[in-house]
RODO-2510 file (C-alpha; in nm, 4 decimals, decimal comma):
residues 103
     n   res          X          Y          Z
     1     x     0,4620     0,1173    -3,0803
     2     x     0,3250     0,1278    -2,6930
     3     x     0,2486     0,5176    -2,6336
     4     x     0,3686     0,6174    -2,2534
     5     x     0,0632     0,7840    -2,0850
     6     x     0,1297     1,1128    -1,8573
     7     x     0,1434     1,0491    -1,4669
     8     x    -0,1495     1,2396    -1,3020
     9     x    -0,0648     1,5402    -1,0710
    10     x    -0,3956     1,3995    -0,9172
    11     x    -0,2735     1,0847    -0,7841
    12     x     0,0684     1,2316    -0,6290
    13     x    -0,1707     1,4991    -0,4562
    14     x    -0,4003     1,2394    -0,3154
    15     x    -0,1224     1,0077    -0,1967
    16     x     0,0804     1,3257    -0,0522
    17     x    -0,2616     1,4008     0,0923
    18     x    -0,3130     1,0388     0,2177
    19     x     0,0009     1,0841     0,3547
    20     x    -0,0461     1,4312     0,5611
    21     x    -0,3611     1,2678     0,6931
    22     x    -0,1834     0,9482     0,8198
    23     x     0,0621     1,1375     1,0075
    24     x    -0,2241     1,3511     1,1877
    25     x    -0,3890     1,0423     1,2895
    26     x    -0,0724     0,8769     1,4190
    27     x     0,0053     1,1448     1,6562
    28     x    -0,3862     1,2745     1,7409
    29     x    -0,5054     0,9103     1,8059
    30     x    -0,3945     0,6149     2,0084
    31     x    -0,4190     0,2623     1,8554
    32     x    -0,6101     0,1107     2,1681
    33     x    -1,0015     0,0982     1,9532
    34     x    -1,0345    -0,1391     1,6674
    35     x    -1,1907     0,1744     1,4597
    36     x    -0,8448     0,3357     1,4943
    37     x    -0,6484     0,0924     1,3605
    38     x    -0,8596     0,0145     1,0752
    39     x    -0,8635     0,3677     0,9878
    40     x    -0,5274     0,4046     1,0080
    41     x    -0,4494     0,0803     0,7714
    42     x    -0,7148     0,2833     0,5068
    43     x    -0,4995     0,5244     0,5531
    44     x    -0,1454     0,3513     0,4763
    45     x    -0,3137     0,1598     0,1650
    46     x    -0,4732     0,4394     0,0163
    47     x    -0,1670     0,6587     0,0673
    48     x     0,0423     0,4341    -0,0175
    49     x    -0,1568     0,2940    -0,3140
    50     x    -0,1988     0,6999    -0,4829
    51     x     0,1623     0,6964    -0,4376
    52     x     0,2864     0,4164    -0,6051
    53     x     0,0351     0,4695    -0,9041
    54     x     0,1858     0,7846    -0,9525
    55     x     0,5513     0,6335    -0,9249
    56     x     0,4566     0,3305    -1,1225
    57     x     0,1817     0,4318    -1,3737
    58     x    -0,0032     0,0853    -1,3486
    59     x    -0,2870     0,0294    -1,1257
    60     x    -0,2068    -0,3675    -1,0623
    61     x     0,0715    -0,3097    -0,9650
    62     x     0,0093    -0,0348    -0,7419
    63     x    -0,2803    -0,2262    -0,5635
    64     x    -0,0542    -0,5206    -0,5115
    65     x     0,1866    -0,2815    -0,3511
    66     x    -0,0286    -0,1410    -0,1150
    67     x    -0,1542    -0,4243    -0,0151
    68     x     0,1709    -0,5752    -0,0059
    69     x     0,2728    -0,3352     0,2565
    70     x    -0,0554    -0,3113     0,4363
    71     x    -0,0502    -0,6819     0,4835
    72     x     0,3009    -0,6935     0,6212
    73     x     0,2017    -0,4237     0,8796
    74     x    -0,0347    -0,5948     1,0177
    75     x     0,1482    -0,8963     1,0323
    76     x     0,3402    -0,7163     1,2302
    77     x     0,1181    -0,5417     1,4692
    78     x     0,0636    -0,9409     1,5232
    79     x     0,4208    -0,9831     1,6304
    80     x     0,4402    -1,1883     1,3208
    81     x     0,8062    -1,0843     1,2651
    82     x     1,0051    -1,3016     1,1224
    83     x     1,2060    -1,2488     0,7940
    84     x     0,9956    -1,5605     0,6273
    85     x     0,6677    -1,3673     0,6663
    86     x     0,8232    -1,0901     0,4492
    87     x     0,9742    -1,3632     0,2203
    88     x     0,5963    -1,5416     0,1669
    89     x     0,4085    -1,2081     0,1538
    90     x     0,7517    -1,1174    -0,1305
    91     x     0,6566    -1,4618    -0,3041
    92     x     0,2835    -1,4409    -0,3084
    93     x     0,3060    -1,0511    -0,4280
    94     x     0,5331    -1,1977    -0,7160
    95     x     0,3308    -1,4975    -0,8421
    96     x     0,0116    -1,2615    -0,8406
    97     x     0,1636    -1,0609    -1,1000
    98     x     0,3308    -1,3190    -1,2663
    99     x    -0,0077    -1,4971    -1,3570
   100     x    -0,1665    -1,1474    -1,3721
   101     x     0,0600    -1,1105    -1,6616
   102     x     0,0178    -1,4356    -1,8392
   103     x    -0,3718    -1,3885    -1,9062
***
């Protein structure tokens, strides 16, 4: 029998925090200095990743998420937007877990 563990007040907190914090630095700061934007992708994955652990309840999948989505924002910040970039990133996200799940 597989016991259900309790979703952590904690993590919805930190990713509603993460969250709060990403939309202050989206309207306070431009995205012209490289330190910008990497703060502000820290900001999506972290948010993001608190979020979807607390939706989820499984940290692999949660981190493959997050970067799931942090990955295709970039992609398209590099005008890298074509519907088989979301289909690879889609595919790649998949097969991770799939052989995450074998072992």
């Amino acid at each position: 029998m597989h016991l259900r563990q309790k979703r952590k007040l904690g993590w919805l907190i930190l990713g509603l925090t993460g969250l709060a914090s990403l939309a202050f630095w989206v309207y306070f700061f431009s995205p012209d200095k490289l330190l910008t934007l990497i703060v502000f992708y820290l900001l999506v994955g972290l948010s993001s990743f608190f979020l979807v652990l607390f939706i989820l309840n499984h940290r692999r999948r949660a981190v493959l998420i997050s970067s799931g989505l942090v990955l295709f924002l970039f992609m398209r910040q590099l005008e890298l937007r074509q519907p088989v970039y979301l289909l690879l990133i889609l595919a790649t996200l998949v097969s991770l877990e799939l052989y995450a799940w074998k072992k």
